[in-house]
VMD Tcl script that builds the backbone (N, CA, C; Angstrom):
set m [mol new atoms 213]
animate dup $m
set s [atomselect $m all]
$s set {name element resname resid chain x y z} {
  {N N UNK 1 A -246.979 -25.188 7.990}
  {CA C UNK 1 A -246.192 -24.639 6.906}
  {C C UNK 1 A -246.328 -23.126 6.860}
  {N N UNK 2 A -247.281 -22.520 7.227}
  {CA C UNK 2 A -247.750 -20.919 6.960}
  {C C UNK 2 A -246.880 -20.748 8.596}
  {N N UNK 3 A -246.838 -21.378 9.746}
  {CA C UNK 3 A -245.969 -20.477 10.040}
  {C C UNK 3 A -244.449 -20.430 10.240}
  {N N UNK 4 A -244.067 -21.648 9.124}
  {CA C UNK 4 A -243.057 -21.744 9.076}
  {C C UNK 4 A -242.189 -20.681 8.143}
  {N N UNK 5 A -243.216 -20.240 6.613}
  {CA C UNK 5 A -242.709 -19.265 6.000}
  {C C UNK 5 A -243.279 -17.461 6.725}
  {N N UNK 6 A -243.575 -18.123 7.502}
  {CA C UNK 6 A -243.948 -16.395 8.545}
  {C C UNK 6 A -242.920 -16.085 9.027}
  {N N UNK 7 A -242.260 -16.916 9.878}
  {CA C UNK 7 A -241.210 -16.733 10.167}
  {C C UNK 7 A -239.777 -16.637 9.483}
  {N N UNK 8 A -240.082 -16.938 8.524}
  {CA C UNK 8 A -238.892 -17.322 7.115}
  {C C UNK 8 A -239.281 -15.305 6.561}
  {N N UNK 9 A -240.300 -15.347 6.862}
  {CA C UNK 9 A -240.564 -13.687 5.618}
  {C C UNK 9 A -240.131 -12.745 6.867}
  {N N UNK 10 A -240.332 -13.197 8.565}
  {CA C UNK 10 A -240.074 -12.108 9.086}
  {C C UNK 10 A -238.855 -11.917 9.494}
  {N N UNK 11 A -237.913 -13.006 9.303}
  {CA C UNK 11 A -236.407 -13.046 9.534}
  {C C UNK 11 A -236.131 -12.179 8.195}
  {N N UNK 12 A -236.809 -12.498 7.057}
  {CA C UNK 12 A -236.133 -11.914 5.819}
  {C C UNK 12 A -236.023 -10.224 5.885}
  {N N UNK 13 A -237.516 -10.162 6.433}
  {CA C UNK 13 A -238.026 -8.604 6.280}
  {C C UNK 13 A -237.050 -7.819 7.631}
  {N N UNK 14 A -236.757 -8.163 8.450}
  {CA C UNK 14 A -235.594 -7.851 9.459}
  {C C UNK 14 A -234.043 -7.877 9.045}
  {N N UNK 15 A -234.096 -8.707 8.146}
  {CA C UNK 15 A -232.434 -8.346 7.961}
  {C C UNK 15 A -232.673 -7.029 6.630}
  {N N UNK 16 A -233.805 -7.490 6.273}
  {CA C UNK 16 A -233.830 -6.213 5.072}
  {C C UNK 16 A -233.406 -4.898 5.676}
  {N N UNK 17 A -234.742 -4.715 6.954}
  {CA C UNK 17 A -234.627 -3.721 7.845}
  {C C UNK 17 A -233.009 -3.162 7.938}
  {N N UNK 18 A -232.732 -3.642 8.945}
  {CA C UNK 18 A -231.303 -3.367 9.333}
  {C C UNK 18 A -230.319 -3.302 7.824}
  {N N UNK 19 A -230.361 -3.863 7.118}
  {CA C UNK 19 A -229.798 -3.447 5.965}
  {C C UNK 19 A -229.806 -1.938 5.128}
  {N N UNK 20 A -231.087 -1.610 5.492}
  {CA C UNK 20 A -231.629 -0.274 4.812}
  {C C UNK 20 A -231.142 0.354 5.414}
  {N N UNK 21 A -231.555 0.481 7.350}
  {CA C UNK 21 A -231.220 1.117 8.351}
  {C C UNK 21 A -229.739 1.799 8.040}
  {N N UNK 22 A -228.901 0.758 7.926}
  {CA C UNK 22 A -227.349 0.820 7.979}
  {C C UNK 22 A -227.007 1.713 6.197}
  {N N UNK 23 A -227.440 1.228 5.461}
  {CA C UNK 23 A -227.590 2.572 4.519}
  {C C UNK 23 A -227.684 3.403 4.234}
  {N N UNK 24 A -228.934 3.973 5.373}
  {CA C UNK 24 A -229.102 5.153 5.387}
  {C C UNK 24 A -228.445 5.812 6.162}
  {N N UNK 25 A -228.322 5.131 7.244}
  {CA C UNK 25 A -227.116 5.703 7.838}
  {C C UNK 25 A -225.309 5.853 7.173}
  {N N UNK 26 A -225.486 5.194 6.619}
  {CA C UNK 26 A -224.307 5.355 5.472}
  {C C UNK 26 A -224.261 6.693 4.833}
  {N N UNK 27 A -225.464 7.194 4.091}
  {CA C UNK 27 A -225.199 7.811 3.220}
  {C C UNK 27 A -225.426 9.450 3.716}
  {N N UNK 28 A -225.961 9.000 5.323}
  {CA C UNK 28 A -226.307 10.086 5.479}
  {C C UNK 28 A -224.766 10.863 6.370}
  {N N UNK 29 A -223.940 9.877 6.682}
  {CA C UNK 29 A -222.719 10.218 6.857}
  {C C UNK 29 A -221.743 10.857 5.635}
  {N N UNK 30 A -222.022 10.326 4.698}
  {CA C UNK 30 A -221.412 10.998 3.550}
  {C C UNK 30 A -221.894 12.117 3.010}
  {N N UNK 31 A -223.321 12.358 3.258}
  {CA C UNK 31 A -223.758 13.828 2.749}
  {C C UNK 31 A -223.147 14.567 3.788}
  {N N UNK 32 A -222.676 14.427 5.185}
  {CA C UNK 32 A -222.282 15.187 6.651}
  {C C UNK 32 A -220.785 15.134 5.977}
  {N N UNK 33 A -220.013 14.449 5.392}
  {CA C UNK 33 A -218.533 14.675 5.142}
  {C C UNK 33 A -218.534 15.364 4.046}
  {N N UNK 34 A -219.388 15.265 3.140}
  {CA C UNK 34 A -219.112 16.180 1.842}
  {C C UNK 34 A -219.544 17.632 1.611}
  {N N UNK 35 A -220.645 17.940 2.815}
  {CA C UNK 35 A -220.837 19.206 3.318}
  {C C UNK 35 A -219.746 19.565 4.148}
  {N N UNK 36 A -219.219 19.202 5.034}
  {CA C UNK 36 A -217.847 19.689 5.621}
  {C C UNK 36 A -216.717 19.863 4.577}
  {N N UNK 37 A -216.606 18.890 3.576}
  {CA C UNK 37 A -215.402 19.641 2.619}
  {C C UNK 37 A -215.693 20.435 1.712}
  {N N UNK 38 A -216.779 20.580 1.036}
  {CA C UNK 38 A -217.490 21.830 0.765}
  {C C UNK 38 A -217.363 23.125 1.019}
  {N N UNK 39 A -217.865 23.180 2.284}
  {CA C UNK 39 A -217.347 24.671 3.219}
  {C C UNK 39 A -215.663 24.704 3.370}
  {N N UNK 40 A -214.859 23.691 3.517}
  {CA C UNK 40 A -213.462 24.063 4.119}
  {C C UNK 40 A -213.042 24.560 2.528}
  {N N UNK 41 A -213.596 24.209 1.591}
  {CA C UNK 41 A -212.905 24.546 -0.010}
  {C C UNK 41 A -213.479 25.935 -0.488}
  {N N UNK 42 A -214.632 26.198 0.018}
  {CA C UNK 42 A -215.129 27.705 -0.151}
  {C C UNK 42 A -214.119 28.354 0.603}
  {N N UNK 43 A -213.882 27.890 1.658}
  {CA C UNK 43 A -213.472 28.601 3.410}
  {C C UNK 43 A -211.666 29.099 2.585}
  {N N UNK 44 A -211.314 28.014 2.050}
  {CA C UNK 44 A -209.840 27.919 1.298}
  {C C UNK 44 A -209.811 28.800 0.366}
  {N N UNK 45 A -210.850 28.844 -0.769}
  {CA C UNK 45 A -210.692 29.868 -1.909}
  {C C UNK 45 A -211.011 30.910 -1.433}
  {N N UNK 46 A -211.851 31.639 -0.493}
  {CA C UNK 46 A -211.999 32.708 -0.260}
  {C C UNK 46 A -210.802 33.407 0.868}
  {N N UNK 47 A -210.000 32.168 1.702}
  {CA C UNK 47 A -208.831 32.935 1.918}
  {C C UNK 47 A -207.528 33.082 0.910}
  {N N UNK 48 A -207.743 32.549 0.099}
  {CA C UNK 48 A -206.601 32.456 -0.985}
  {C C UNK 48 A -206.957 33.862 -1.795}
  {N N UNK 49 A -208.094 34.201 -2.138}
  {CA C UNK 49 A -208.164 35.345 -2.862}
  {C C UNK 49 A -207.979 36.834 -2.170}
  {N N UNK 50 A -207.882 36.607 -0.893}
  {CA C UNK 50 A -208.334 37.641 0.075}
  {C C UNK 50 A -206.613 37.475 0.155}
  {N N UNK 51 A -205.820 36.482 0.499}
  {CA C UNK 51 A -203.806 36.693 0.388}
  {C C UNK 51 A -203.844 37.583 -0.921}
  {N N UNK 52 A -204.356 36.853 -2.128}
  {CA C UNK 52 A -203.645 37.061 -3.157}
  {C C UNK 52 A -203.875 38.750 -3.205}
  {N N UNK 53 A -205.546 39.243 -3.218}
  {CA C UNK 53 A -205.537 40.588 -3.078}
  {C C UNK 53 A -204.521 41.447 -2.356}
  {N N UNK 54 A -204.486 41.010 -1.096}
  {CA C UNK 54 A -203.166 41.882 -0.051}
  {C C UNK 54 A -202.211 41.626 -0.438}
  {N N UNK 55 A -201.471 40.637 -1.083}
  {CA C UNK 55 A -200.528 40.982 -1.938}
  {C C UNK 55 A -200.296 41.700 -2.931}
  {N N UNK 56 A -200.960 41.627 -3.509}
  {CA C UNK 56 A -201.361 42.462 -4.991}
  {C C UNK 56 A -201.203 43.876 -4.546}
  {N N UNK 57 A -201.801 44.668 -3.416}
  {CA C UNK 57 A -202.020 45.952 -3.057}
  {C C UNK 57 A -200.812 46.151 -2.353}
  {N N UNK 58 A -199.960 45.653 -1.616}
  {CA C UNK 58 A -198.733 45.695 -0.951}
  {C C UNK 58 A -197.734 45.829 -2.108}
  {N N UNK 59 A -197.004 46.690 -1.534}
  {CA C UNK 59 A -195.447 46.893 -2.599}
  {C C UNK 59 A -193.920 46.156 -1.633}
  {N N UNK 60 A -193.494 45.356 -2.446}
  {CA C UNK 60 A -192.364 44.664 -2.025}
  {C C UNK 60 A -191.300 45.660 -1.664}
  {N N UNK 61 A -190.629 45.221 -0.370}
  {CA C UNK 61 A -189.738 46.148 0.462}
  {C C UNK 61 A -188.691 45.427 -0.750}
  {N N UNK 62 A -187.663 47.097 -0.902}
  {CA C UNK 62 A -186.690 46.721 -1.286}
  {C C UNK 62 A -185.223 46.614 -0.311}
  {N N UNK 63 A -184.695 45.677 -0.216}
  {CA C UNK 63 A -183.813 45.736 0.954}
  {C C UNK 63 A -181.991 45.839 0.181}
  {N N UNK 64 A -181.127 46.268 1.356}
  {CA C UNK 64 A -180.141 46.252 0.580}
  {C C UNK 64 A -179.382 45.265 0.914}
  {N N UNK 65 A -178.559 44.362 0.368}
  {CA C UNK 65 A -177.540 43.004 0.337}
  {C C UNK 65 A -177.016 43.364 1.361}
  {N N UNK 66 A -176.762 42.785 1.885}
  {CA C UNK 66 A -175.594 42.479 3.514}
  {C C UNK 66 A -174.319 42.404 2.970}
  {N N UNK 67 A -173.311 43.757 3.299}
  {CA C UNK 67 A -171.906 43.609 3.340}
  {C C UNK 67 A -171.508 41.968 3.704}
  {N N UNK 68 A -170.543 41.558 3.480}
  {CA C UNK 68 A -169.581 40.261 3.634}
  {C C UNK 68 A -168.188 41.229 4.365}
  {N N UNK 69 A -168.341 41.251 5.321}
  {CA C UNK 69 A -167.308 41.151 5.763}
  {C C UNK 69 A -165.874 40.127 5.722}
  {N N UNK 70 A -164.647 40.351 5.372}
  {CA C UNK 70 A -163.601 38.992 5.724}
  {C C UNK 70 A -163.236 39.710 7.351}
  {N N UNK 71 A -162.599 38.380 7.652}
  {CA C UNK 71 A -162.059 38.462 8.289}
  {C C UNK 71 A -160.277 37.947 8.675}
}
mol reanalyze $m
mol bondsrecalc $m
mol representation Tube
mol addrep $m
């Protein structure tokens, strides 16, 4: 009987294993994706402010309307 639940605790304690395993590997994929969108959203606001500035300092060409010719 003892080594029937030995084997019963070490099948248990193995799927535990691999259960955890695969968790952690889980989550440690999601801290790796949420640090990548992190940076691309810094990476985004800091080029958005850096347009908006050069716009801001640029003066809009004024152009003149295009004759219509008939014909």
């Amino acid at each position: 009987m003892t080594e029937n639940s030995s084997k019963t605790r070490e099948q248990a304690e193995l799927a535990f294993s691999k259960t955890q395993t695969e968790s952690l590997a889980r989550s440690r994929t999601i801290s790796e994706i949420d640090a990548v969108a992190a940076e691309r959203e810094a990476k985004t606001a800091r080029l958005r402010e850096l347009r908006l500035e050069k716009e801001a300092n640029t003066e809009p060409k004024v152009t003149k309307p295009k004759k219509v010719t008939k014909r």
